[in-house]
Structure formats: C-alpha cells, structure tokens
C-alpha beads as a LAMMPS data file, in Angstrom:
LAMMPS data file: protein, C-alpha beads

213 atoms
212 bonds

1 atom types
1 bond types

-500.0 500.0 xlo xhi
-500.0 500.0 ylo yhi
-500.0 500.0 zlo zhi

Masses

1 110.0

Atoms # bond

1 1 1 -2.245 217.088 485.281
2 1 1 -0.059 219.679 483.674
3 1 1 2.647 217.403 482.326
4 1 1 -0.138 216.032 480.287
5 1 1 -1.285 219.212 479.015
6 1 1 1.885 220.053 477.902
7 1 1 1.962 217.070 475.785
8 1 1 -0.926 217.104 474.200
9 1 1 0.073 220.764 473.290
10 1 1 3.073 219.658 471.815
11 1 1 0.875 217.093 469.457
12 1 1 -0.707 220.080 468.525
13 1 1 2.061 222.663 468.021
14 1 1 5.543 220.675 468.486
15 1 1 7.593 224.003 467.442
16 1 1 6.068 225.836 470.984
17 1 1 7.751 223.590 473.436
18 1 1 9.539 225.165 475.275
19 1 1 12.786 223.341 477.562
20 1 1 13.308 223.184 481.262
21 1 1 16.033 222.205 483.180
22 1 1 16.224 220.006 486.794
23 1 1 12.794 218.855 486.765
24 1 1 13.960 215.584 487.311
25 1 1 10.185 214.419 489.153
26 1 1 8.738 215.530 485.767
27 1 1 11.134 213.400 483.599
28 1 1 10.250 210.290 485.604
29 1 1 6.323 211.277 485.340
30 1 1 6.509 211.695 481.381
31 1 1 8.528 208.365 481.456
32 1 1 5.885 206.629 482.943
33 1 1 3.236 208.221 480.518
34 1 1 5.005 206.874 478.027
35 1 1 5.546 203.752 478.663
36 1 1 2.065 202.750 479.935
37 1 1 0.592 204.289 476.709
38 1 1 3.588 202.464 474.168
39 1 1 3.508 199.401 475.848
40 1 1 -0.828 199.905 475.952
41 1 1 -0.237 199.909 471.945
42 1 1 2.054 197.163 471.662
43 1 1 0.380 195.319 473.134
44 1 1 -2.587 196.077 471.217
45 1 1 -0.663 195.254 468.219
46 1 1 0.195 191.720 469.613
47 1 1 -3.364 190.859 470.588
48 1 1 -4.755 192.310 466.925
49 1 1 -1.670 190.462 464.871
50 1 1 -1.650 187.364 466.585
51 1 1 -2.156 184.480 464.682
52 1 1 -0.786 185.846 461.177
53 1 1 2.548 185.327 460.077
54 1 1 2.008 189.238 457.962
55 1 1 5.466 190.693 460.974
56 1 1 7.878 187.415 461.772
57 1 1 10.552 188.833 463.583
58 1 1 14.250 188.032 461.663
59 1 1 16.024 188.009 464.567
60 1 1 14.867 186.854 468.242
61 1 1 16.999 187.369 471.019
62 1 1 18.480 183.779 472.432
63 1 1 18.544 183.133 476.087
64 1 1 20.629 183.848 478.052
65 1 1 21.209 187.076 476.583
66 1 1 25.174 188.123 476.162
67 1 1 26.236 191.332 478.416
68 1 1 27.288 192.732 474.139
69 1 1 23.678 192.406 473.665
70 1 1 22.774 194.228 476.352
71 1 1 25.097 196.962 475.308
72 1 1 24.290 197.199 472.147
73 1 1 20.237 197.195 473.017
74 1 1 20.874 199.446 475.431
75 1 1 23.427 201.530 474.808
76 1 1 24.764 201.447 471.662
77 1 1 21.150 201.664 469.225
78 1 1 19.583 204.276 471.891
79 1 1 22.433 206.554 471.036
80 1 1 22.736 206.083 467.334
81 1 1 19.038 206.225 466.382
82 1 1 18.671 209.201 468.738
83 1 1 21.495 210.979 466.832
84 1 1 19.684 209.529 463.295
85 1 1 15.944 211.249 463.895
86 1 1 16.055 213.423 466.956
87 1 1 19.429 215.224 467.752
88 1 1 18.833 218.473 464.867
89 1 1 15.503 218.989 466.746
90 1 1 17.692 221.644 468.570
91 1 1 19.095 222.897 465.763
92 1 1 22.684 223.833 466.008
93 1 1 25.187 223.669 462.829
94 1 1 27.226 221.244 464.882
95 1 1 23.929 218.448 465.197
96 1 1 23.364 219.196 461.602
97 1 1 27.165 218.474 460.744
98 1 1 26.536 215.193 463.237
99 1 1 23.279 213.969 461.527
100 1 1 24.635 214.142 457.853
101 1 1 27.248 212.321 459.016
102 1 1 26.147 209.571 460.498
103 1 1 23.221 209.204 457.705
104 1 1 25.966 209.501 454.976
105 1 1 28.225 207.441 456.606
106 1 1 24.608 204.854 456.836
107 1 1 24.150 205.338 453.320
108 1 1 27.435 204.812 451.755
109 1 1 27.682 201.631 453.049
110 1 1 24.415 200.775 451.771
111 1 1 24.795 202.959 448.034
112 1 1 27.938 204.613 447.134
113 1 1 25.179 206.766 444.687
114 1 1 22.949 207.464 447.910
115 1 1 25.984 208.686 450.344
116 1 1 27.348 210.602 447.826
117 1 1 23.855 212.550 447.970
118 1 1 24.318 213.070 451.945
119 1 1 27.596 214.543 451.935
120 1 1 26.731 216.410 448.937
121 1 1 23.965 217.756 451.529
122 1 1 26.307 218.498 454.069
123 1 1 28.509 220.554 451.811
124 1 1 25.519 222.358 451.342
125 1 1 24.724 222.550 454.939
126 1 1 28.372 224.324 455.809
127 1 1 27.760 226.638 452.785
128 1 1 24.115 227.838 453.693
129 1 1 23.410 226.932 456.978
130 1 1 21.446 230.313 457.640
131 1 1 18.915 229.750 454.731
132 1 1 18.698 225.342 455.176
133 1 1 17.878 226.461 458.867
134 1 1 15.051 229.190 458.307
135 1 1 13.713 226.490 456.041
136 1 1 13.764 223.963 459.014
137 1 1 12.384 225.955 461.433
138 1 1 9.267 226.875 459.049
139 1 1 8.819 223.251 458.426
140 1 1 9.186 222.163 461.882
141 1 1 6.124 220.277 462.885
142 1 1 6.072 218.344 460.031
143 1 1 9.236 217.184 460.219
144 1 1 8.745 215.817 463.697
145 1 1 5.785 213.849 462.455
146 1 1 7.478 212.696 459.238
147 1 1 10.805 212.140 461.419
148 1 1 8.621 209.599 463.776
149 1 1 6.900 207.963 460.786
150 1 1 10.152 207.166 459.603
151 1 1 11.818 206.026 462.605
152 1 1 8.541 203.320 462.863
153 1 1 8.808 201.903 459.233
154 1 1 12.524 202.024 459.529
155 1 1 11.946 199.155 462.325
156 1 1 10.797 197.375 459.326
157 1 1 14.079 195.760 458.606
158 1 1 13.612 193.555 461.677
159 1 1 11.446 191.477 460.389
160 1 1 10.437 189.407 457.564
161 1 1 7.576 191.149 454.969
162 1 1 5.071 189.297 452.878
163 1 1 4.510 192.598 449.799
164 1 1 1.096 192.524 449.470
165 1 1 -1.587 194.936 448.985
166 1 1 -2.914 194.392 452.618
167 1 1 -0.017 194.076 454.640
168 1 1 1.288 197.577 453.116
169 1 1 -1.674 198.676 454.420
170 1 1 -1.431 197.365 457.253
171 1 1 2.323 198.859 458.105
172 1 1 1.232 202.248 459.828
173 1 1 -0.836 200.191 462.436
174 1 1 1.673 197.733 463.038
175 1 1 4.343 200.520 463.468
176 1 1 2.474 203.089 465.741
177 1 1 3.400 201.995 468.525
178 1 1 7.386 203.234 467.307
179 1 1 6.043 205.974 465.594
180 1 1 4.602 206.840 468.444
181 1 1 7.790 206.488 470.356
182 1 1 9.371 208.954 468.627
183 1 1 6.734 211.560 468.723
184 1 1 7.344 210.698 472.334
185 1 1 11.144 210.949 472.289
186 1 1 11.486 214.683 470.100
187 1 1 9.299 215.614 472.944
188 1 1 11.608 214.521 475.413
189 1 1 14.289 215.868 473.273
190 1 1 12.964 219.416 473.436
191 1 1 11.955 219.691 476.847
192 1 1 14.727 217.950 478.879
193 1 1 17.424 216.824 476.538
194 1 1 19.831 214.844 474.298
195 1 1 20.650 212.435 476.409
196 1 1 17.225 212.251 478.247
197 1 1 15.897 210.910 474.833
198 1 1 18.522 207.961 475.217
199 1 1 17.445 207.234 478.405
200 1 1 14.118 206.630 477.518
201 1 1 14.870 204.990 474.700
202 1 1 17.396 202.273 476.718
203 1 1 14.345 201.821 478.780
204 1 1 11.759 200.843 476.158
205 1 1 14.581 198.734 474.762
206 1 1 15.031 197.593 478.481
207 1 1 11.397 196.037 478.770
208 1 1 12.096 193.059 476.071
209 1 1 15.051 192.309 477.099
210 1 1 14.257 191.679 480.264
211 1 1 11.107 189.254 479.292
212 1 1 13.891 186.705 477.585
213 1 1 16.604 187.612 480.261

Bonds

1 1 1 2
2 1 2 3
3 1 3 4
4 1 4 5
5 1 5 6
6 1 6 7
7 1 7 8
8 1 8 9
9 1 9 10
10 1 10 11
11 1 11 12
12 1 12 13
13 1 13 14
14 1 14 15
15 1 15 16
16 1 16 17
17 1 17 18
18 1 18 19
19 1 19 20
20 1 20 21
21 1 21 22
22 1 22 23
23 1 23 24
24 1 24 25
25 1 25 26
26 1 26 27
27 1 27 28
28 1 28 29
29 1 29 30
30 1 30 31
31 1 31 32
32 1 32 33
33 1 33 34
34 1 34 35
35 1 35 36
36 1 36 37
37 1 37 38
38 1 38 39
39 1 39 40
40 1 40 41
41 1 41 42
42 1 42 43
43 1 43 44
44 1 44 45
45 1 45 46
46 1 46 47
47 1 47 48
48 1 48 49
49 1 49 50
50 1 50 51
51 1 51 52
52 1 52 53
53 1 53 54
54 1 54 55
55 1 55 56
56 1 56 57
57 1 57 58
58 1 58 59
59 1 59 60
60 1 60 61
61 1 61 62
62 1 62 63
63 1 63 64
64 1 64 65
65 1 65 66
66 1 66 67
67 1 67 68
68 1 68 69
69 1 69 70
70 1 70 71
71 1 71 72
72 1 72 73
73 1 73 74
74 1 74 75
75 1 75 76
76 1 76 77
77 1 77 78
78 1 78 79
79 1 79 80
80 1 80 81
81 1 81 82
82 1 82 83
83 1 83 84
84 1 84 85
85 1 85 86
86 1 86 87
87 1 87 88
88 1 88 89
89 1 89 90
90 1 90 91
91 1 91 92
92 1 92 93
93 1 93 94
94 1 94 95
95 1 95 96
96 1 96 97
97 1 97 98
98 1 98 99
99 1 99 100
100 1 100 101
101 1 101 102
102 1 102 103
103 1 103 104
104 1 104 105
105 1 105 106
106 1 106 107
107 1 107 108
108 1 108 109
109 1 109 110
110 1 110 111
111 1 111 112
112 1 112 113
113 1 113 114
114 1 114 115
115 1 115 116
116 1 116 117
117 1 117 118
118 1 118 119
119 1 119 120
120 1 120 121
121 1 121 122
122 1 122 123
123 1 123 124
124 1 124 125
125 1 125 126
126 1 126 127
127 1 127 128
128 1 128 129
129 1 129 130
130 1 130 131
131 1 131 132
132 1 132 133
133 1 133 134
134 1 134 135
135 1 135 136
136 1 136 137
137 1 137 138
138 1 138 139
139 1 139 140
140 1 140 141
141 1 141 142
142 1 142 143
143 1 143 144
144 1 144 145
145 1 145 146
146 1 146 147
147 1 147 148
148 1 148 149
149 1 149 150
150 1 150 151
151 1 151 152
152 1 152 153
153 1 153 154
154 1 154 155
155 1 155 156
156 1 156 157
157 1 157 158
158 1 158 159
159 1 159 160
160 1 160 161
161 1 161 162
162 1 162 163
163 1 163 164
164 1 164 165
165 1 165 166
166 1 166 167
167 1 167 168
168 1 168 169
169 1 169 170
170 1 170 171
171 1 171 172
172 1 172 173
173 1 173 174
174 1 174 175
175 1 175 176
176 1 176 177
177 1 177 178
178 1 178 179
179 1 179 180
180 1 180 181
181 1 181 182
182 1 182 183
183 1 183 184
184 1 184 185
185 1 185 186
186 1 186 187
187 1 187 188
188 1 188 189
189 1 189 190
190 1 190 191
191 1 191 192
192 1 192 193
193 1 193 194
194 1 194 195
195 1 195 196
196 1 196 197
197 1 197 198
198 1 198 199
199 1 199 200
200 1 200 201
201 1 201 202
202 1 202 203
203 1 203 204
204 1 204 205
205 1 205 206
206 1 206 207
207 1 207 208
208 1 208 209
209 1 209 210
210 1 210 211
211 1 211 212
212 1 212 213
C-alpha cells in the first residue's frame, strides 16, 4: 500500500512531501485511513477516560441540532482553524499575510497587549519576508509537529479542567487523537490541498454530529 508509505514518510520527513493533483481515488483512500485510525484513538480515549470527570465537555450539542450549527461545525470552524495551523504550510507571502491576520485579529480580542504582538509580526513579515521564510523552511518539521500539538491542546477550551498535577499530565493523551488530526490534515494540506484539508476536517466534525442528529 503506497498511500501508506507515503505517510509514514511524511511522519518521518514532513518537508519531502511532495503534491499531486487529480488523484481524487487517493484522497478518498487517505480519508478513510484517517478516520479509522482517529476515530480508533478516540475511541480509545473514551474507553480509558470513562468514569472520571478529569475532560467534562462545556458545551454538548442539544438535539435536534439547528441547520447554524451545522454550518458552523461544518463549515465555518473547518475553514477558520485550517487557515489558523495549516494554510502557511505552503508558504506564500499572501498565507503568511492571511495567518497573522486572523491570529491577530484572535488575539486582540482576547489581549489588546497580545494582538499588538501579531501585527507587530506581520509588519515584520511584509518587511523581511525572504529571511522569516528561509527560517521557516529550515524549521519545517518541527513546526508541523508543534503546529498539531497546538491545534490538540487548543481543543482544551471545550471543556471544563480540574489543574492538577495528574490531569496536566494527562493532557497529551487525552488530546492525541486532535493532535493527531492535524499531523493528518498538514499532510493533506501538502499533498492535495487547501481546501482538501477542510474537507476532511468537515468530515471528522461530521461524525458527532451526526450521533446527536
């Protein structure tokens, strides 16, 4: 099986993938990798958390489930968090431009003091985009592991955290299943797409939704 070669050559060197176009059978195949091995570690995460109250989810979905919620799920979070942690994995100055703004715009609203920082960045960015990019490209395949770490924990927000010693601990193996997700999705990002990524991202989303539907 090729298609799983290549990804478990991508684990091991994510700068050497390299993208191809129309291979539509190929998308679907790597889509159904993924989802049989994120779903296989969810639901190993609900099977070794069960019983502890360590992850309560803050919000639950209520049935019936609005068409708006469905849009959003699907649609509207796919899109941004795609833009967020995987769009300047082809690095143009135009994604670059995109990403600070969106993370600036994130953390203004948040911390004045922290969005100043991001569009300080982007300033930056315009001003020495040649250098800020040779620097990216040498750090590549750590940022697509940090870049999936933080897209997991980020998920943290979603629920409500007891800080303890243990359950800090215990955050990486709660949230591999995400992280793992978006080591999945840069993937998809380099070899297909943009908008691939969001497709397989609705469809994760998709699976949930449909259980409360």
């Amino acid at each position: 099986m090729n298609y799983l070669k290549d990804f478990c050559n991508f684990l091991i060197n994510p700068r050497g993938c390299v993208k191809i176009t129309k291979a539509y059978k190929l998308f679907f195949s790597y889509l159904f990798l993924f989802s049989v091995l994120y779903f296989g570690l969810s639901y190993f995460n609900g099977w070794f958390f069960e019983g502890t109250d360590v992850f309560v989810r803050t919000k639950k979905f209520s049935s019936p489930i609005s068409c708006f919620v469905f849009f959003r799920v699907l649609v509207i979070t796919p899109l941004i968090e795609e833009v967020m942690f995987r769009l300047i994995f082809k690095p143009k100055k135009i994604y670059f431009i995109i990403f600070l703004l969106i993370w600036g715009c994130i953390c203004f609203s948040i911390n004045m003091f922290f969005g100043f920082i991001i569009f300080s960045l982007l300033v930056l960015l315009v001003t020495y985009y040649k250098k800020l990019k040779k620097i990216f490209f040498k750090n590549f395949n750590v940022l697509v592991y940090v870049s999936s770490i933080l897209f997991g924990t980020m998920h943290l927000m979603n629920y409500n955290f007891k800080w303890t010693i243990i359950n800090v601990l215990l955050i990486p193996v709660f949230f591999l299943p995400i992280s793992f997700a978006g080591i999945c999705l840069v993937f998809v990002r380099m070899k297909f797409g943009f908008f691939y990524t969001v497709i397989v991202h609705s469809f994760i989303n998709l699976i949930p939704l449909l259980l409360f539907f």
